[in-house]
N, C-alpha and C positions, 0 to 999 in steps of 0.2 A: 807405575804411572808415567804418564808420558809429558816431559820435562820440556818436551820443545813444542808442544802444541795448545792452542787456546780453544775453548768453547765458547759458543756464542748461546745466551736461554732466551729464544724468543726469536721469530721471522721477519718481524717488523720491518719499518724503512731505517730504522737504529741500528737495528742486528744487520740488517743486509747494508749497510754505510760499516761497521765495522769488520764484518768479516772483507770487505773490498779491501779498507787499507791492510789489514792485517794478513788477507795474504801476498800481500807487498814485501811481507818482509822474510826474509831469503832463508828457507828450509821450516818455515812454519805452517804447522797446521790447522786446520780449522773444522771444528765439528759444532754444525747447527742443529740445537734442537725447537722443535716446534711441541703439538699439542700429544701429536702422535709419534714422536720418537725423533731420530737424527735423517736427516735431511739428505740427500744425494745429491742435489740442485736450488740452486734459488732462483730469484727472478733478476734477468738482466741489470747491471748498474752503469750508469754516464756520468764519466768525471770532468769538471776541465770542457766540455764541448766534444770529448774524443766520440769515438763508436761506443755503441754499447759492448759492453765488457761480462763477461760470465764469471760466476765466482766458485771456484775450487773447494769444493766441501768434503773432506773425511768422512766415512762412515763405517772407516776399519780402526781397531789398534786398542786399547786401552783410554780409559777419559782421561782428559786433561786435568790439571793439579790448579788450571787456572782459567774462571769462565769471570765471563760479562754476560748478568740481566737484563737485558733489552724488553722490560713486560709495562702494558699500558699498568697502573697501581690497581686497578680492580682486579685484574687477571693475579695480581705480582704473588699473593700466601699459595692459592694452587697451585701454581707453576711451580715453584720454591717446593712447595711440600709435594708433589710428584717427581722435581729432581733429586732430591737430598734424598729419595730411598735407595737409588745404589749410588753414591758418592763417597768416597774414602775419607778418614779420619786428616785433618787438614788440606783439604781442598779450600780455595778461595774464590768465592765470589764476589764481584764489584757490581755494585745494584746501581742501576743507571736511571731508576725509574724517575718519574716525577711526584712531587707533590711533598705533604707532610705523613712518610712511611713509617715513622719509627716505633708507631703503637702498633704496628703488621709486624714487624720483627723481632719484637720480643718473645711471642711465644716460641717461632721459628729457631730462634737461639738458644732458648730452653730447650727444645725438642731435641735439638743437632749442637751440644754444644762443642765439637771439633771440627763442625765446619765454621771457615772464617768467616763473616759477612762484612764487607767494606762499602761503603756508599761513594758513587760518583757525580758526576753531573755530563749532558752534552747538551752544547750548544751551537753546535753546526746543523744549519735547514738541511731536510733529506726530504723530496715530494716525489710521489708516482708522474710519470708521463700517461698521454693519452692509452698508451702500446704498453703499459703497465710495467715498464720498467721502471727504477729508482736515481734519481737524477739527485745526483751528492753538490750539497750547496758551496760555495767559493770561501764562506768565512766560518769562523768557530773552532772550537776546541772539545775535546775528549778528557775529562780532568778525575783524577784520583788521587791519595796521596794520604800519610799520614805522619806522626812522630818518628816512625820506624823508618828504616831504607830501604827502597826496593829488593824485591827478587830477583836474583837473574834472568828469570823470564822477563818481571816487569821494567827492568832495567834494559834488557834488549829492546823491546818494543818502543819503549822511551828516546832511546839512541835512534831506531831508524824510521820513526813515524811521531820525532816532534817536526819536525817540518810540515807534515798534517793536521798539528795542533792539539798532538798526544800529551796531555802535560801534566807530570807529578806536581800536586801542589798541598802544603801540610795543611792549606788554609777549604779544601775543599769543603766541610761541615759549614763552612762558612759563604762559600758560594753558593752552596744547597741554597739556605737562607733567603739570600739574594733572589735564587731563582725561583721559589716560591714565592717571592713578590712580586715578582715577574710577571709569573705564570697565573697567580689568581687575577691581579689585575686587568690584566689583557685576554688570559683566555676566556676569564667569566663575562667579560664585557663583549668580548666579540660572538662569544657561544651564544650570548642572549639577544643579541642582532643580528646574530649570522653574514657579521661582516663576511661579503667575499675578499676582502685582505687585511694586513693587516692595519696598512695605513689610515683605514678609517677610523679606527681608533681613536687615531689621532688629529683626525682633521673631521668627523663629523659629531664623534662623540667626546672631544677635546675636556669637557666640562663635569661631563657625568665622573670621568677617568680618571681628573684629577681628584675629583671629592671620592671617589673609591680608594685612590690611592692613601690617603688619608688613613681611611679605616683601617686597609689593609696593613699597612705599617703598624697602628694599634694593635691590631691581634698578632699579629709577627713576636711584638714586644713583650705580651700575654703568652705566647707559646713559646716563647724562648726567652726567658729573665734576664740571661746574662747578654745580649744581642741587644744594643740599643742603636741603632745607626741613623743618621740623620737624614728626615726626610728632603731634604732639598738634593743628596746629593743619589738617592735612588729612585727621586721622581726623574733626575738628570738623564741617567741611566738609564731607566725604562724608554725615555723618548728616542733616548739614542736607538738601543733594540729597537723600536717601532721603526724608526726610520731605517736603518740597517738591511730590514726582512716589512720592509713596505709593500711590495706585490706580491708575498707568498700569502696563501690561503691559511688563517689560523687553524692549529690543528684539532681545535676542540668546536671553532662554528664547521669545520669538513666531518667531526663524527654526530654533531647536531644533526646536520643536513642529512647524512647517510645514516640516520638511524643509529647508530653504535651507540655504545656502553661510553659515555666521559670521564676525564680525569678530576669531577667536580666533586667527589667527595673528601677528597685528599689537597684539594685548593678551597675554593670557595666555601665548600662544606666545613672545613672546620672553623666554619662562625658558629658551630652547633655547640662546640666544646670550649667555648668563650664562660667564661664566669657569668658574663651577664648578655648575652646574645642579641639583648633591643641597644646595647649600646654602640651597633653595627647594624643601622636599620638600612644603608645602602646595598651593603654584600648580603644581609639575611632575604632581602626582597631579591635581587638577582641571582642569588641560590635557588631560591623557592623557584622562579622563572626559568633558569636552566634545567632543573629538574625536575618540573611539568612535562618539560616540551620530550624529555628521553622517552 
């Protein structure tokens, strides 16, 4: 197995934001798989303002011992159960998807239990240009991490892409968290107005957001027992994000609009799996609402 190279599972503007920094780092490999196998090319990336940059993709050698999930959550069990048929006995994948995943990978773990599954989290904007290339956003971070200590691999890439905001953190299950509240908030609200940014959010739908934010924290607290955090200091948070990523297009009103498959069954959606689901009548009517419209 090949000790100094990383896999990318997924083409996205994720996958194509990480294989960029990742082949940054000096003698590393990179092999991207999409729906149809490993990749020879991907689409142009802009960092920083520079030129558009092309990204170096493997499609020789042995798989890598260490991939990153980059799959929207509806794609994320196929994907997974298409790669894990030739994958070696300890191989580790870091799942980067969004939403609440963890009822998707239980069986997945049963099925393959020597492959490692780790959850991550990203929070750096990645948006296509008009010229369909992937324009990598100025702030955010790349986070994984757990009780244990890095790998060598994952210890290299830590050393030479935290300045990109590569960062082991033990507390990542916990940012997950975070960013599911995040994520239902803002995405579900902006998916069902089809905010074109995301500052509206906050500046026309300021009221509806915060009585969702509400809810949303309830069910957080319902899906997670031992997570109680205080909402004053994550409605804080959320507005800071909004204000942060104020003129990027939300990425769940851009798969509204474009017809795609959303990440609302793994956000929003899980007001289904509430104990008592009318006790979430704002998120259960804006589910119903974004999930008309798909």
């Amino acid at each position: 197995m090949d000790e100094t190279g990383v896999g990318i599972l997924g083409p996205g503007a994720v996958g194509h934001m990480l294989a960029f920094f990742l082949n940054q780092v000096h003698g590393l490999q990179v092999q991207m798989r999409g729906r149809s196998g490993l990749l020879s090319a991907g689409q142009p990336i802009v960092f920083q303002n520079g030129p558009e940059a092309a990204l170096r993709l493997s499609t020789e050698g042995p798989p890598p011992r260490l991939w990153f999930a980059c799959l929207k959550a509806h794609a994320l069990v196929d994907g997974l159960r298409a790669w894990m048929q030739d994958q070696a006995a300890g191989t580790q994948i870091i799942i980067l998807s969004n939403g609440y995943i963890e009822p998707l990978l239980i069986p997945l773990r049963r099925e393959s239990p020597n492959i490692l599954f780790r959850k991550g989290l990203v929070t750096r904007g990645i948006k296509r240009d008009a010229s369909g290339a992937y324009v990598i956003g100025p702030k955010g971070q790349v986070i994984w991490g757990e009780e244990r200590s890095p790998t060598a691999l994952e210890d290299l890439i830590l050393r030479e892409l935290g300045p990109h905001g590569f960062q082991w953190n033990t507390q990542a299950c916990r940012l997950r968290r975070e960013k599911w509240y995040f994520n239902t908030c803002l995405n579900t609200l902006s998916g069902v107005h089809r905010y074109a940014r995301n500052g509206l959010a906050a500046e026309e739908g300021r009221d509806e957001l915060e009585a969702l934010s509400h809810e949303v924290l309830l069910l957080a607290r319902e899906l997670w027992p031992d997570w109680q955090p205080a909402h004053r200091d994550l409605w804080q948070n959320l507005l800071r994000l909004i204000a942060n990523t104020a003129d990027n297009e939300n990425s769940m009103a851009a798969d509204v609009r474009l017809g795609r498959p959303t990440e609302a069954a793994v956000l929003s959606g899980m007001v289904h799996q509430a104990h008592d689901p009318s006790a979430y009548p704002i998120l259960l009517a804006l589910d119903h609402k974004l999930k008309s419209q798909g």
